[in-house]
LOKEKE-904170 format. One record per atom (N, C-alpha, C): residue in one letter; atom name; x, y, z. Coordinates in steps of 0.05 Angstrom, whole numbers, padded with zeros to 5 digits, m for minus. Example, Ala and Ser with C-alpha at 12.3 -4.5 7.8 and 13.67 -1.06 7.14 Angstrom:
[a; N; [00264; m00114; 00156]],
[a; CA; [00246; m00090; 00156]],
[a; C; [00264; m00066; 00156]],
[s; N; [00257; m00045; 00142]],
[s; CA; [00273; m00021; 00143]],
[s; C; [00258; 00001; 00157]],
***
This chain:
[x; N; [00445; 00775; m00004]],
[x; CA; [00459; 00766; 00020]],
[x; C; [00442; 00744; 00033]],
[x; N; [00453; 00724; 00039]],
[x; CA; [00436; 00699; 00045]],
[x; C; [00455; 00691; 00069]],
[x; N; [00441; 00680; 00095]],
[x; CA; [00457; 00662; 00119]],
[x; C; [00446; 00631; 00106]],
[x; N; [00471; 00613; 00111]],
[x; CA; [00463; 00586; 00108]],
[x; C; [00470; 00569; 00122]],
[x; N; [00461; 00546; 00134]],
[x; CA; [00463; 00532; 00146]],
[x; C; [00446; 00504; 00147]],
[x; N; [00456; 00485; 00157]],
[x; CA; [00437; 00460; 00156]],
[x; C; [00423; 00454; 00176]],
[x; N; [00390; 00430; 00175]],
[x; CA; [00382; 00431; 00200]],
[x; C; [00371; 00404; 00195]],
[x; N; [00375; 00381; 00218]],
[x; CA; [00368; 00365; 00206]],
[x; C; [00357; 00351; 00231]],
[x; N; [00322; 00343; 00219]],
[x; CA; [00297; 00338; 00235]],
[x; C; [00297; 00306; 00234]],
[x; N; [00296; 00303; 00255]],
[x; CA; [00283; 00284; 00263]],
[x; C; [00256; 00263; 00254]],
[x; N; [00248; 00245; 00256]],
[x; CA; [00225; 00236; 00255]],
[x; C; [00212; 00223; 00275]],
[x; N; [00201; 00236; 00287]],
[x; CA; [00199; 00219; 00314]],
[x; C; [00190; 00238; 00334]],
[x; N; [00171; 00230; 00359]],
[x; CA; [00156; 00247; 00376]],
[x; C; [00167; 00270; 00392]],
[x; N; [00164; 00297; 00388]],
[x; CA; [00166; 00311; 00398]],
[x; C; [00142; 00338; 00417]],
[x; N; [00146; 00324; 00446]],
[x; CA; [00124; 00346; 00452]],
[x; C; [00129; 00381; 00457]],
[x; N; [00113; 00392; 00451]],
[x; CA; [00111; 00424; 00451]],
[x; C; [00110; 00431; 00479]],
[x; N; [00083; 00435; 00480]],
[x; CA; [00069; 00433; 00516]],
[x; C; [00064; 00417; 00516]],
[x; N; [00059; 00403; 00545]],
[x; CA; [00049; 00385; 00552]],
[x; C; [00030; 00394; 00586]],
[x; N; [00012; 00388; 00589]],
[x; CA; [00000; 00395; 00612]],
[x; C; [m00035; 00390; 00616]],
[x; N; [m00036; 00363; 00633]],
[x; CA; [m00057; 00351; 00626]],
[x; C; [m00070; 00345; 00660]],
[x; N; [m00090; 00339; 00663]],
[x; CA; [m00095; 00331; 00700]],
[x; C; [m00101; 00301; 00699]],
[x; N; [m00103; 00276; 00657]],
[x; CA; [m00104; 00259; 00665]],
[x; C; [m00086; 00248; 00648]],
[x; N; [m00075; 00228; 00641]],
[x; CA; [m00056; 00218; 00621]],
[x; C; [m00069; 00214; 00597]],
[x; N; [m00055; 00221; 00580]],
[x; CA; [m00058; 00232; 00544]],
[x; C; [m00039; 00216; 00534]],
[x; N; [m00044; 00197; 00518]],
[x; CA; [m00033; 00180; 00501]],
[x; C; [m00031; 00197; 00472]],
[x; N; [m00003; 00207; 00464]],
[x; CA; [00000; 00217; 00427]],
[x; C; [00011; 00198; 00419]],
[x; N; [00002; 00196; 00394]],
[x; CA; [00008; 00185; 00373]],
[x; C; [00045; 00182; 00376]],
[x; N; [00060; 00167; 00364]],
[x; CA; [00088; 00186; 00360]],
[x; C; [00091; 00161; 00340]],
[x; N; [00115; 00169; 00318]],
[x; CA; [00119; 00160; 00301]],
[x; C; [00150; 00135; 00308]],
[x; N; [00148; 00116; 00281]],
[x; CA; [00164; 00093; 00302]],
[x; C; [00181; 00094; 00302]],
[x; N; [00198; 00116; 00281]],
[x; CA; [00223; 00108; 00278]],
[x; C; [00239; 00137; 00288]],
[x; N; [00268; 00137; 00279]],
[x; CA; [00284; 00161; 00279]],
[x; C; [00297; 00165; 00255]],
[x; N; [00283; 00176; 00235]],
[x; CA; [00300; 00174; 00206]],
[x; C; [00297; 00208; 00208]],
[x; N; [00322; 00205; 00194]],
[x; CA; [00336; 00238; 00187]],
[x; C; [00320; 00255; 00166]],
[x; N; [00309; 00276; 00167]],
[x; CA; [00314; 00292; 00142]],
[x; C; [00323; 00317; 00141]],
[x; N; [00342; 00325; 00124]],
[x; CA; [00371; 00337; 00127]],
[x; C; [00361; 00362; 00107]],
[x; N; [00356; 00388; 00114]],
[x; CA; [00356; 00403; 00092]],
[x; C; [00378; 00431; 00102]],
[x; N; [00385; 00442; 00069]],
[x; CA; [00407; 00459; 00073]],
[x; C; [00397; 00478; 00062]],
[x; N; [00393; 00506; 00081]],
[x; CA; [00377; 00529; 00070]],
[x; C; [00387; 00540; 00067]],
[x; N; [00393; 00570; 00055]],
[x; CA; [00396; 00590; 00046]],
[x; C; [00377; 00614; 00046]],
[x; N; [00385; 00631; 00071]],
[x; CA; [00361; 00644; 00079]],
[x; C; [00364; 00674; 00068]],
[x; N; [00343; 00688; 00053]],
[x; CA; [00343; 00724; 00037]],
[x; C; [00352; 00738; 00060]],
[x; N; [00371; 00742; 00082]],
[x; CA; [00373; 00763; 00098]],
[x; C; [00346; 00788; 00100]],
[x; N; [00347; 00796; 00080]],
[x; CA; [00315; 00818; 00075]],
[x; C; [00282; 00815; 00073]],
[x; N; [00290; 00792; 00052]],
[x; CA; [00260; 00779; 00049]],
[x; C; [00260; 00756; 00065]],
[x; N; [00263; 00731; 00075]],
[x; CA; [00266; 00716; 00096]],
[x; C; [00265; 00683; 00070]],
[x; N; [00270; 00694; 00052]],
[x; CA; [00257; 00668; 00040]],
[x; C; [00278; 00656; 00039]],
[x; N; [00274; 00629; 00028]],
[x; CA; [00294; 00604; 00043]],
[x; C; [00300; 00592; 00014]],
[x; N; [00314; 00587; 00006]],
[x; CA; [00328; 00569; m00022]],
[x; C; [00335; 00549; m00001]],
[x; N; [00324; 00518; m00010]],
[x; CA; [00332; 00492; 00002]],
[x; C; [00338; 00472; m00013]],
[x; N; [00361; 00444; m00006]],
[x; CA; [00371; 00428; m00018]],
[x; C; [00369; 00407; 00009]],
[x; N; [00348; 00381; m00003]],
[x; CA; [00339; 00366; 00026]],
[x; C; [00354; 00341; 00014]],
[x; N; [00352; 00330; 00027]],
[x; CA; [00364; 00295; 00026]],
[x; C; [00368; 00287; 00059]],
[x; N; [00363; 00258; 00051]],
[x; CA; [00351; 00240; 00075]],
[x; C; [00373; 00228; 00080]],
[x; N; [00399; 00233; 00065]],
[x; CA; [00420; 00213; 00073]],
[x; C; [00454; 00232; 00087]],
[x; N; [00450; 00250; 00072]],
[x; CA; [00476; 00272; 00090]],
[x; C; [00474; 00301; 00078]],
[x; N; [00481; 00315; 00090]],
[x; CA; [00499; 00346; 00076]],
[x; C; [00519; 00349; 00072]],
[x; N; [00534; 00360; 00049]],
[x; CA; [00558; 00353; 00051]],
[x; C; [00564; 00375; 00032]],
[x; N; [00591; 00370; 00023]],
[x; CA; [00599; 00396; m00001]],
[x; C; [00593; 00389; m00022]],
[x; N; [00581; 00375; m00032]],
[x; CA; [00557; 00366; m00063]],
[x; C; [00535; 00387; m00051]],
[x; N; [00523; 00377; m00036]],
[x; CA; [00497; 00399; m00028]],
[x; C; [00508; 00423; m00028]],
[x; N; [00524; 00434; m00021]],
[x; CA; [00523; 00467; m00029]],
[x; C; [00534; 00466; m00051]],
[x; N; [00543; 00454; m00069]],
[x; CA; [00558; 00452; m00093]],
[x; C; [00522; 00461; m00105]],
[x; N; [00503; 00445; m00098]],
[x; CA; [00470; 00444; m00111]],
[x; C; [00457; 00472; m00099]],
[x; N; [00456; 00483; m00081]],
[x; CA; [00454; 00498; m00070]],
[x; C; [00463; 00525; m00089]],
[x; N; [00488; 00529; m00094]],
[x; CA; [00501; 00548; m00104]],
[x; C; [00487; 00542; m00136]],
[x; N; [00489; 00534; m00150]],
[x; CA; [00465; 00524; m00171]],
[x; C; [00436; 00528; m00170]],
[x; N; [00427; 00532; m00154]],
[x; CA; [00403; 00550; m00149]],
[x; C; [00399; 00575; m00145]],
[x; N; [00422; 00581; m00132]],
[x; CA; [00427; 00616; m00114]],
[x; C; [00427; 00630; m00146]],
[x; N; [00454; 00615; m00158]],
[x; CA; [00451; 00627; m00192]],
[x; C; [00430; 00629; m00212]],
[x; N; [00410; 00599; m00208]],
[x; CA; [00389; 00596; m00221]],
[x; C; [00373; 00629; m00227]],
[x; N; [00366; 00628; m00192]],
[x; CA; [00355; 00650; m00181]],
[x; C; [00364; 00679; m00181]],
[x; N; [00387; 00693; m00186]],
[x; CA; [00397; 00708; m00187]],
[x; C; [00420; 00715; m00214]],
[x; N; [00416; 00694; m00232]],
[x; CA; [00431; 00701; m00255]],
[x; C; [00461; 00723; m00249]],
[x; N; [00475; 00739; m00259]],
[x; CA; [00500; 00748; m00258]],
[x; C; [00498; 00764; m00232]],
[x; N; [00481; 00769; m00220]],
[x; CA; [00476; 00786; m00194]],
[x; C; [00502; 00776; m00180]],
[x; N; [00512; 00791; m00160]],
[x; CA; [00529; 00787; m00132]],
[x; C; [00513; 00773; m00119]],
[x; N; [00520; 00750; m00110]],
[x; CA; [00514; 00726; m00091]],
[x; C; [00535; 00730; m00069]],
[x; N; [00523; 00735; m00041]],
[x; CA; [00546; 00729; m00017]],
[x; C; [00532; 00712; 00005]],
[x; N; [00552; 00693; 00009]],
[x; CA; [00533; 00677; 00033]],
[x; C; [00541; 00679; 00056]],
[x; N; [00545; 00681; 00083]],
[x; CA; [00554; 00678; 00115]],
[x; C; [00543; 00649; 00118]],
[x; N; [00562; 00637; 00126]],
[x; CA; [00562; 00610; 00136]],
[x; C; [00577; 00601; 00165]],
[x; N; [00580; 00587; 00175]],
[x; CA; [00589; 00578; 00201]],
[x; C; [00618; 00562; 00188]],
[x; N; [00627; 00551; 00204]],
[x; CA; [00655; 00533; 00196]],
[x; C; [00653; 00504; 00199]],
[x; N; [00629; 00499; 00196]],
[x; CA; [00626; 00469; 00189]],
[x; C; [00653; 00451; 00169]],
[x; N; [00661; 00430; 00171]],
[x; CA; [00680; 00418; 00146]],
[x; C; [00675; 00417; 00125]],
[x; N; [00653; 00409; 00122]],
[x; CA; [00646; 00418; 00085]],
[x; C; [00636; 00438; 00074]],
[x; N; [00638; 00461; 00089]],
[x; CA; [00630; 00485; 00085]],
[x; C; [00666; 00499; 00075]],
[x; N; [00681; 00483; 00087]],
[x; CA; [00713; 00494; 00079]],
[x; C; [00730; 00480; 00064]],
[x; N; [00711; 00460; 00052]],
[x; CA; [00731; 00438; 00037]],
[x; C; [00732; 00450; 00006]],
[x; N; [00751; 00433; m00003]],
[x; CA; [00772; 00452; m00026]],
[x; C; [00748; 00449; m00050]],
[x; N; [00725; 00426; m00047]],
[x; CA; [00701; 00426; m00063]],
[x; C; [00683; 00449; m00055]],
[x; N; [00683; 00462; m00045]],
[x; CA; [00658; 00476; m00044]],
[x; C; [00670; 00503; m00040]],
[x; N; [00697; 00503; m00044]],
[x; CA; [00712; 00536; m00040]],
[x; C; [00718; 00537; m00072]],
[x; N; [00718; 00509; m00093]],
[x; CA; [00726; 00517; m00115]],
[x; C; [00699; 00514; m00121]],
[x; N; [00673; 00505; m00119]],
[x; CA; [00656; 00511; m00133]],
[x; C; [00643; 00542; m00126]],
[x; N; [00639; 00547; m00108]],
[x; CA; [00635; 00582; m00096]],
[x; C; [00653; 00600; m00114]],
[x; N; [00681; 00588; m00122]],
[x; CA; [00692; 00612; m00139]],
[x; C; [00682; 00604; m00167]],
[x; N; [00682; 00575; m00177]],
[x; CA; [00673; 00574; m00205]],
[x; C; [00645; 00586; m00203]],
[x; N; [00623; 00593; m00188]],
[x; CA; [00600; 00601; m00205]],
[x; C; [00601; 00635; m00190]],
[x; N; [00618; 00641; m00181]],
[x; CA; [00623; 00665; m00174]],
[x; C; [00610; 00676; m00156]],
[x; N; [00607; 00658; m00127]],
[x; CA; [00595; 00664; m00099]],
[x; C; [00611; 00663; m00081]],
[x; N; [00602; 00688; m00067]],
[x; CA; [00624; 00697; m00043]],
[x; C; [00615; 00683; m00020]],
[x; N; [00634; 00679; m00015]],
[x; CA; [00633; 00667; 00023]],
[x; C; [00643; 00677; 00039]],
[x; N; [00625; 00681; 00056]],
[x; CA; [00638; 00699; 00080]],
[x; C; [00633; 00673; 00110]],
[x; N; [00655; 00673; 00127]],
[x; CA; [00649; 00655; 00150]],
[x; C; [00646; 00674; 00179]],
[x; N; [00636; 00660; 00188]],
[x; CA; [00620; 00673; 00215]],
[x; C; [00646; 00658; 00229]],
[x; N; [00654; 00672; 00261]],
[x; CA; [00667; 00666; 00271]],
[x; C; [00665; 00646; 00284]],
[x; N; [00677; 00628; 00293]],
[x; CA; [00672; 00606; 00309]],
[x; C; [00664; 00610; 00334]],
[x; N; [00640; 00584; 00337]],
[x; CA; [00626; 00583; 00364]],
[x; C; [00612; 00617; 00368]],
[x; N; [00600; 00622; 00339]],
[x; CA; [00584; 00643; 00347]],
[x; C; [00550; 00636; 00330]],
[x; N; [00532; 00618; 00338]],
[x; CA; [00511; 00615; 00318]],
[x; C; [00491; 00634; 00323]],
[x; N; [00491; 00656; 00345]],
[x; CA; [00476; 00675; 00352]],
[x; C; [00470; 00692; 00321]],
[x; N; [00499; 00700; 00308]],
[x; CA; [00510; 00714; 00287]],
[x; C; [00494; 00709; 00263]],
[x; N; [00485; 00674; 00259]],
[x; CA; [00471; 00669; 00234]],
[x; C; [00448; 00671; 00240]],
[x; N; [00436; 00679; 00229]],
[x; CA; [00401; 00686; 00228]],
[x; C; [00392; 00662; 00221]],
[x; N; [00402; 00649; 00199]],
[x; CA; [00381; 00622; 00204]],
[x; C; [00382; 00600; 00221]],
[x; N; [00397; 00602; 00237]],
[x; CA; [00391; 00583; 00260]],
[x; C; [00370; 00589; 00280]],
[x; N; [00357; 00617; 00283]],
[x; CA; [00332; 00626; 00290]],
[x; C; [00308; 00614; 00279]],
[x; N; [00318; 00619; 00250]],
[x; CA; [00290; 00605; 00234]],
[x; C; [00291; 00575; 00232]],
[x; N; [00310; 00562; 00245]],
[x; CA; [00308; 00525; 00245]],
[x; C; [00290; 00527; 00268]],
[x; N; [00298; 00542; 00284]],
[x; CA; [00285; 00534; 00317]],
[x; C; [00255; 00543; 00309]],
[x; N; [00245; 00563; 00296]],
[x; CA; [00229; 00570; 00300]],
[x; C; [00207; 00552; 00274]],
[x; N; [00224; 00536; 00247]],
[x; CA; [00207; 00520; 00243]],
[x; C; [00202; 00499; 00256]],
[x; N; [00219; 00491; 00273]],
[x; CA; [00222; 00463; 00294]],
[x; C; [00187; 00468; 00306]],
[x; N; [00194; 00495; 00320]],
[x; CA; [00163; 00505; 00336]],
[x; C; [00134; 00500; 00319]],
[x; N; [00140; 00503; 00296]],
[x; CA; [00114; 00505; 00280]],
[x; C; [00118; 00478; 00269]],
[x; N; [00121; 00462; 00259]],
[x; CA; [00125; 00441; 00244]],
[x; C; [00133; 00411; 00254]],
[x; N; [00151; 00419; 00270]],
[x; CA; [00154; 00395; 00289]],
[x; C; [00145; 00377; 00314]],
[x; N; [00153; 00396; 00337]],
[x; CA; [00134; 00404; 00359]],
[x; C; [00109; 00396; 00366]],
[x; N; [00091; 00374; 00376]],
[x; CA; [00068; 00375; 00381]],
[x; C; [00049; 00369; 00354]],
[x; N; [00065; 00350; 00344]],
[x; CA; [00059; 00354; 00309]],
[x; C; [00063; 00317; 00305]],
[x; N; [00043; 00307; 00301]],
[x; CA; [00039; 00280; 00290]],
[x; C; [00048; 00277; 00262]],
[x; N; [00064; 00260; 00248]],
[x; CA; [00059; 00252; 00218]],
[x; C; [00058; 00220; 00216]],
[x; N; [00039; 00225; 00212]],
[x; CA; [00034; 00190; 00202]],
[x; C; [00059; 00171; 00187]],
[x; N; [00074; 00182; 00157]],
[x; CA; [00098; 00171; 00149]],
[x; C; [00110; 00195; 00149]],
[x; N; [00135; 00178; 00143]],
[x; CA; [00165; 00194; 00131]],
[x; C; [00166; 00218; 00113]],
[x; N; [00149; 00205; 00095]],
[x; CA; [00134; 00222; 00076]],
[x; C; [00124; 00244; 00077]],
[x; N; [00107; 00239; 00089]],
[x; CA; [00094; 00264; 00093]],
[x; C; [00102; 00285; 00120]],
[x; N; [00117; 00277; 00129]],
[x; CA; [00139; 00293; 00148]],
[x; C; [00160; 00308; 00134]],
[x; N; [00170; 00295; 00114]],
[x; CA; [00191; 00313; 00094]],
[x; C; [00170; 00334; 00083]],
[x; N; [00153; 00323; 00078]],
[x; CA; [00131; 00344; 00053]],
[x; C; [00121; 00362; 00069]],
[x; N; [00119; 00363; 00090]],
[x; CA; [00110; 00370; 00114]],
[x; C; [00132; 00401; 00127]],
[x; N; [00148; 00400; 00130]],
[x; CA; [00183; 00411; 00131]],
[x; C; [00186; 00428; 00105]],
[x; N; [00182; 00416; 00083]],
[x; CA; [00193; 00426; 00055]],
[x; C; [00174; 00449; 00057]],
[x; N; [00157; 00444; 00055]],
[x; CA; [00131; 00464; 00051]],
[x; C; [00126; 00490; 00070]],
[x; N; [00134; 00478; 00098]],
[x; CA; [00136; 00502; 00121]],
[x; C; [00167; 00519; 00119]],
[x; N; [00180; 00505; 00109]],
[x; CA; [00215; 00521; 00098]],
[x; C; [00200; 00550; 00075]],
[x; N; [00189; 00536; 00055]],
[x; CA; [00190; 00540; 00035]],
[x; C; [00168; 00566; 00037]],
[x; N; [00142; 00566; 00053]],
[x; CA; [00126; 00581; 00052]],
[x; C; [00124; 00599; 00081]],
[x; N; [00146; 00596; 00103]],
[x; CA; [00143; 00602; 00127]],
[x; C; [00153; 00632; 00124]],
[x; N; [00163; 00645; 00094]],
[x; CA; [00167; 00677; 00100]],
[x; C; [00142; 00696; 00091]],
[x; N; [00125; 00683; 00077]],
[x; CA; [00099; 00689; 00074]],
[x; C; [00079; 00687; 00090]],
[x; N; [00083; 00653; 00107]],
[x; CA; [00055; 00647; 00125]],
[x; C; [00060; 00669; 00159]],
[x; N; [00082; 00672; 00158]],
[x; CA; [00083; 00680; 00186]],
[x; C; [00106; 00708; 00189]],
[x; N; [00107; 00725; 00156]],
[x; CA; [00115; 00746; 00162]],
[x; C; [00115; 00769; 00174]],
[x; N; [00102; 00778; 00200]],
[x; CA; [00104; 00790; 00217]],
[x; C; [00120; 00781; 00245]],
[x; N; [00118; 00746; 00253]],
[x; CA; [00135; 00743; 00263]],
[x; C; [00162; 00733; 00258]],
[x; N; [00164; 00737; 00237]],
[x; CA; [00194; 00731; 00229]],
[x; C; [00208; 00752; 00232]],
[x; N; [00198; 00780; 00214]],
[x; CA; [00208; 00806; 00215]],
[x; C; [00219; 00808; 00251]],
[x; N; [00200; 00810; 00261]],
[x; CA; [00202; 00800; 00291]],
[x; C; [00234; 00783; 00298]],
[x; N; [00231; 00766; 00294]],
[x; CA; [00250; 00743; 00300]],
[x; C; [00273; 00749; 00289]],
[x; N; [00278; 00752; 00264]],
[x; CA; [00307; 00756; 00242]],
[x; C; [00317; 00786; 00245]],
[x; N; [00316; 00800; 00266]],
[x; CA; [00329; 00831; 00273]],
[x; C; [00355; 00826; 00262]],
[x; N; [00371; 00852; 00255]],
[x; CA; [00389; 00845; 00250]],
[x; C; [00412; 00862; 00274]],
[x; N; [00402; 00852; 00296]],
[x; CA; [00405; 00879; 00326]],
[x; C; [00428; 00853; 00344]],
[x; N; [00449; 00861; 00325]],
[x; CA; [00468; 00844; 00336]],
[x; C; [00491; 00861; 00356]],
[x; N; [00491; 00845; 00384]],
[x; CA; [00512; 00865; 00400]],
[x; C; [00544; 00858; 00392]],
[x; N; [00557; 00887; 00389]],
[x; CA; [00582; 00887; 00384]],
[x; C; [00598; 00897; 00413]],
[x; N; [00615; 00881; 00425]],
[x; CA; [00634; 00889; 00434]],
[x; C; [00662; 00890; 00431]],
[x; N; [00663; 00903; 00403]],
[x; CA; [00692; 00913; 00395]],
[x; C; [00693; 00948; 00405]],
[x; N; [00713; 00950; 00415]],
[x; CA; [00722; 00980; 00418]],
[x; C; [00717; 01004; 00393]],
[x; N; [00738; 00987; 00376]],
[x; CA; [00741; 01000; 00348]],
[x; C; [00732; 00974; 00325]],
[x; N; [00726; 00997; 00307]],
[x; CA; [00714; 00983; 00283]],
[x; C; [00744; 00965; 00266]],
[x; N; [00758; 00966; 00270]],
[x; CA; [00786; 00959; 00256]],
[x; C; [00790; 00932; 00274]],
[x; N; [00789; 00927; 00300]],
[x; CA; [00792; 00903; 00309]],
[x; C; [00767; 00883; 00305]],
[x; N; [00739; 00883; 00293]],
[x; CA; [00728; 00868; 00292]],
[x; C; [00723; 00866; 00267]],
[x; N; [00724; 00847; 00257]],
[x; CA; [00726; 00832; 00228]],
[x; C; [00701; 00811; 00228]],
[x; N; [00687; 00815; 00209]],
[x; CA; [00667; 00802; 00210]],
[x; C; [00656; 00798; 00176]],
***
């Protein structure tokens, strides 16, 4: 069971804290170029399957995406929770989800509390972005890839922490909430 969703960083200065008694000149980088990655987060284990590109997300990327989930999981049940983004519902990426035989399940609208990895964007934002100089482009992607990729290992106690799965229901009965 995997939440997925996209998050797409910035390049360019962002402060964390700030709180000084004289003026502090940072570094910040010159531009605003995108880098766009589409995760796929283990609900249990926290680990993240990603598909980055600097130019969009779209239903090719989960088309790539779903090609990894398989990689990784061979004939296993694959189910993903996703949000209702447009290319998350287009007729490309509902026929590739059935050709490699992955389920989709959609989260209700205007609910991103529901997906767990939109916790873990904010919370790599915190560690990786935030108060965080990169000299190029470069090494800002490499920078992101690496904290995606190793952030359920480097900081698994606060994740366990963070990714509860202590979601409030206010349905009466179990028959009127569909989820």
């Amino acid at each position: 069971m995997y939440f997925v969703d996209a998050s797409h960083f910035l390049y360019g200065g962002y402060a964390g804290r700030v709180w000084s008694k004289e003026r502090v000149f940072v570094p910040t980088a010159p531009g605003r170029q995108r880098f766009n990655v589409l995760g796929a987060m283990n609900a249990v284990t926290h680990e993240v399957v990603q598909v980055v590109s600097i130019d969009t997300i779209n239903s090719w990327s989960l088309n790539e995406l779903f090609e990894k989930l398989r990689e990784k999981h061979g004939t296993d049940r694959v189910a993903l929770f996703l949000d209702n983004a447009g290319y998350q519902r287009s007729y490309i990426t509902l026929y590739a989800a059935n050709f490699k035989n992955v389920e989709l399940k959609f989260l209700p609208p205007y609910s991103p509390q529901l997906n767990l990895i939109e916790r873990l964007w904010k919370f790599v934002k915190g560690k990786c972005v935030n108060g965080k100089y990169y000299e190029t482009f470069n090494s800002f992607s490499e920078g992101i890839k690496k904290c995606v990729a190793e952030c359920h290992i480097k900081w698994d106690k606060e994740l366990r922490s963070l990714l509860t799965w202590n979601f409030q229901d206010f349905c009466k009965t179990k028959k009127s909430c569909a989820l």
